[in-house]
Backbone as CSV, one residue per row, in Angstrom:
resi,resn,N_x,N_y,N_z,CA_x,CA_y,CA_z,C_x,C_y,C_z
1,UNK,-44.909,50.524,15.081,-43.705,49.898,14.573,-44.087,48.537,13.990
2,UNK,-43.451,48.280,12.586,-43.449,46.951,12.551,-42.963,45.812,13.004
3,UNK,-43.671,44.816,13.906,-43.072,43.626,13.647,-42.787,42.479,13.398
4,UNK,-43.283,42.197,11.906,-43.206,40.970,11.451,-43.182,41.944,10.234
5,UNK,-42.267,41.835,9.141,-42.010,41.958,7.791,-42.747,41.250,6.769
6,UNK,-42.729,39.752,6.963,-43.316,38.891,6.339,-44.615,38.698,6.307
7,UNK,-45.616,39.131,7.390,-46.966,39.130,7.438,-47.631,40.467,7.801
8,UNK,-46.657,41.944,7.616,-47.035,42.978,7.879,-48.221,42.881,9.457
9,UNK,-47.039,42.901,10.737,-47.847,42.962,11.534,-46.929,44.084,12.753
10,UNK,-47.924,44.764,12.801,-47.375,45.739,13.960,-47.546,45.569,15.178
11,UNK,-46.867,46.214,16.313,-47.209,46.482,17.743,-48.512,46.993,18.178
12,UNK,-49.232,47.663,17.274,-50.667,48.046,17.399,-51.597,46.807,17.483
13,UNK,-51.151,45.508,16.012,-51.691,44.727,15.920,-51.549,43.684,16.952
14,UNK,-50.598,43.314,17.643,-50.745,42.843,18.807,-51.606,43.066,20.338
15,UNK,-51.138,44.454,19.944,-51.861,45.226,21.149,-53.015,44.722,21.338
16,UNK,-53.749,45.399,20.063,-55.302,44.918,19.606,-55.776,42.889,20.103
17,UNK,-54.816,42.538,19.365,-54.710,41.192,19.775,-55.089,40.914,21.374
18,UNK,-54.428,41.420,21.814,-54.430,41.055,23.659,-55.271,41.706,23.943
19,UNK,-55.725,42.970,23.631,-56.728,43.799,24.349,-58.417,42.943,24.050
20,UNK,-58.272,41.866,22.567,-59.265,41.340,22.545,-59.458,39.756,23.025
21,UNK,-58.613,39.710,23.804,-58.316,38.522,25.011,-57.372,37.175,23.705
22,UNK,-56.610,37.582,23.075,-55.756,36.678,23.336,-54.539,36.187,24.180
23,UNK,-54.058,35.156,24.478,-53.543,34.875,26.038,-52.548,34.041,25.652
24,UNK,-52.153,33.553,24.839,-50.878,33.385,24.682,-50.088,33.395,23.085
25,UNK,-48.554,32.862,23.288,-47.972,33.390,21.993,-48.616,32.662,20.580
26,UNK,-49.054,31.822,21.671,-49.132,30.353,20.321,-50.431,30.772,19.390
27,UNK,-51.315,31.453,20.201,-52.309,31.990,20.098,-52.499,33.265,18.784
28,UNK,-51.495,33.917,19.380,-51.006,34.990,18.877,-50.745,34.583,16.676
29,UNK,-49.855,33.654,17.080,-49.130,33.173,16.187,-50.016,32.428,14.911
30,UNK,-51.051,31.631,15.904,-52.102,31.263,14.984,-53.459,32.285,14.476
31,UNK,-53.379,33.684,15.143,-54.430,34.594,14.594,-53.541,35.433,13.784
32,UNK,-52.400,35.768,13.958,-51.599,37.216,13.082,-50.405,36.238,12.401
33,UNK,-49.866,35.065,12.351,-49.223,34.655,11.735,-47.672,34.810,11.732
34,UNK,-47.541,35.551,13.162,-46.714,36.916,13.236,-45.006,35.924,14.064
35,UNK,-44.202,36.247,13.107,-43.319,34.833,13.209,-42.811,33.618,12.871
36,UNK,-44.334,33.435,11.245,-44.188,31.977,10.966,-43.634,32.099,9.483
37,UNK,-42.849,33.622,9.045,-42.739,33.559,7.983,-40.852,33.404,7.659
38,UNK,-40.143,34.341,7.795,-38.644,33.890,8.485,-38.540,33.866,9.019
39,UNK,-38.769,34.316,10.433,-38.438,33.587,11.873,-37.582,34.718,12.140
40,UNK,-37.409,36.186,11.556,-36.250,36.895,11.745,-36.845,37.647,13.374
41,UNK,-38.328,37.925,13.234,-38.893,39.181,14.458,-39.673,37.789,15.372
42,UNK,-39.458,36.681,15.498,-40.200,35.828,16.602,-39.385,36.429,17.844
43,UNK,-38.326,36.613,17.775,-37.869,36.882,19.845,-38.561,38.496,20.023
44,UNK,-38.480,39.520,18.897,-39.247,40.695,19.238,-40.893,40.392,19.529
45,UNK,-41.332,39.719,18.181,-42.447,39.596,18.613,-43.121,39.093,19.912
46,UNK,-42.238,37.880,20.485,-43.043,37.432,21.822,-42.573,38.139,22.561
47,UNK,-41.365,39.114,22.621,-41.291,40.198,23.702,-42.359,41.147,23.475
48,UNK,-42.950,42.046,22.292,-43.889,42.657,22.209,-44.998,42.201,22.854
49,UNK,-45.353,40.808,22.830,-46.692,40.263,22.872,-46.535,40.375,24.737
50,UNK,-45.736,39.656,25.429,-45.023,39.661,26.845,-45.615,41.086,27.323
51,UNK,-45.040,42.426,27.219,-45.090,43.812,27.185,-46.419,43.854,27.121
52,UNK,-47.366,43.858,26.386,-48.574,44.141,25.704,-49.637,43.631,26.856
53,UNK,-49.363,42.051,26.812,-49.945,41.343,28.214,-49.510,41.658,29.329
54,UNK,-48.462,42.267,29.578,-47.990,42.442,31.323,-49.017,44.059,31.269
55,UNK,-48.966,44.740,30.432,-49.978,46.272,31.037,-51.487,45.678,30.669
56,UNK,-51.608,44.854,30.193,-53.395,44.036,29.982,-53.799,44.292,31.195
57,UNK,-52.997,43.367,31.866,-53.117,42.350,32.936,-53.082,43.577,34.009
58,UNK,-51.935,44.224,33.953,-51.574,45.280,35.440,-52.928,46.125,34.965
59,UNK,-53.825,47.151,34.258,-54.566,47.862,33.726,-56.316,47.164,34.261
60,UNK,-56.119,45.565,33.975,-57.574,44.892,34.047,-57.771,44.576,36.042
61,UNK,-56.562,44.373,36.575,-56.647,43.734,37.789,-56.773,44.848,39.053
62,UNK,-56.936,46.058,38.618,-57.365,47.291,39.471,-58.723,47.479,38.903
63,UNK,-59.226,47.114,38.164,-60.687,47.702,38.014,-61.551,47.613,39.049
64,UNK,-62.216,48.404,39.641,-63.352,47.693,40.757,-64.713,46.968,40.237
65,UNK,-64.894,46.056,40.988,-66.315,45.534,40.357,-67.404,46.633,40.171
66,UNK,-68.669,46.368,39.003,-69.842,47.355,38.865,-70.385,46.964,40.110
67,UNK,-71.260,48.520,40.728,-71.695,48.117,41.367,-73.267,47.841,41.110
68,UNK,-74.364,47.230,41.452,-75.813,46.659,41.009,-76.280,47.476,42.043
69,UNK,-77.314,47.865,41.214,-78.557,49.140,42.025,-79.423,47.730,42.369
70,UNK,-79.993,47.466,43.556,-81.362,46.720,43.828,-82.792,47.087,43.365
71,UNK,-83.124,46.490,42.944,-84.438,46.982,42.363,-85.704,46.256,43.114
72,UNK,-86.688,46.878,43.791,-87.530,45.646,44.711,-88.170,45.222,43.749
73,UNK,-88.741,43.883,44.291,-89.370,43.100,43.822,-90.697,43.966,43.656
74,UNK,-91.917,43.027,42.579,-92.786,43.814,42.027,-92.644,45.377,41.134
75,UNK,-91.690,45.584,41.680,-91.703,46.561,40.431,-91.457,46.610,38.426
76,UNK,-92.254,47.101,38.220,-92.686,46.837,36.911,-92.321,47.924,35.740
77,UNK,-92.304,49.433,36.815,-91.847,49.994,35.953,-92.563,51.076,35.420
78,UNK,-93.817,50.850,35.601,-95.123,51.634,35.734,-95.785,51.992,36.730
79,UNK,-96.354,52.966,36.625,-97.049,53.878,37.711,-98.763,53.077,38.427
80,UNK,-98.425,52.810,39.554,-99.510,52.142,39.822,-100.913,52.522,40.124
């Protein structure tokens, strides 16, 4: 869906936005422009952007940490 008319910016493009760590509107506003042209989609847009960041956030904060294989010391990797 579009939302910004004036700078052709969609809900995808936000998405994308947050998924590549932007973190807030202002943010938002200064990479996609999205809002600064009539001012008609700014309350959709920062609700989109809101939405977009609340499943970031719920999606990133269940991940479990990697876990690290130990590797002993001296090993090189080659056959001794």
């Amino acid at each position: 869906m579009i939302v910004c008319i004036c700078h052709r910016v969609s809900d995808r493009d936000i998405d994308r936005a947050v998924r590549e760590g932007c973190a807030s509107f202002d943010q938002l506003q200064d990479d996609l422009r999205v809002g600064l042209g009539c001012g008609a989609c700014h309350e959709c847009a920062r609700d989109t952007f809101e939405a977009h960041s609340a499943q970031v956030s719920a999606s990133t904060s269940c991940v479990p940490a990697p876990r690290h294989r130990t590797i002993p010391i001296g090993w090189a990797g080659a056959p001794a």
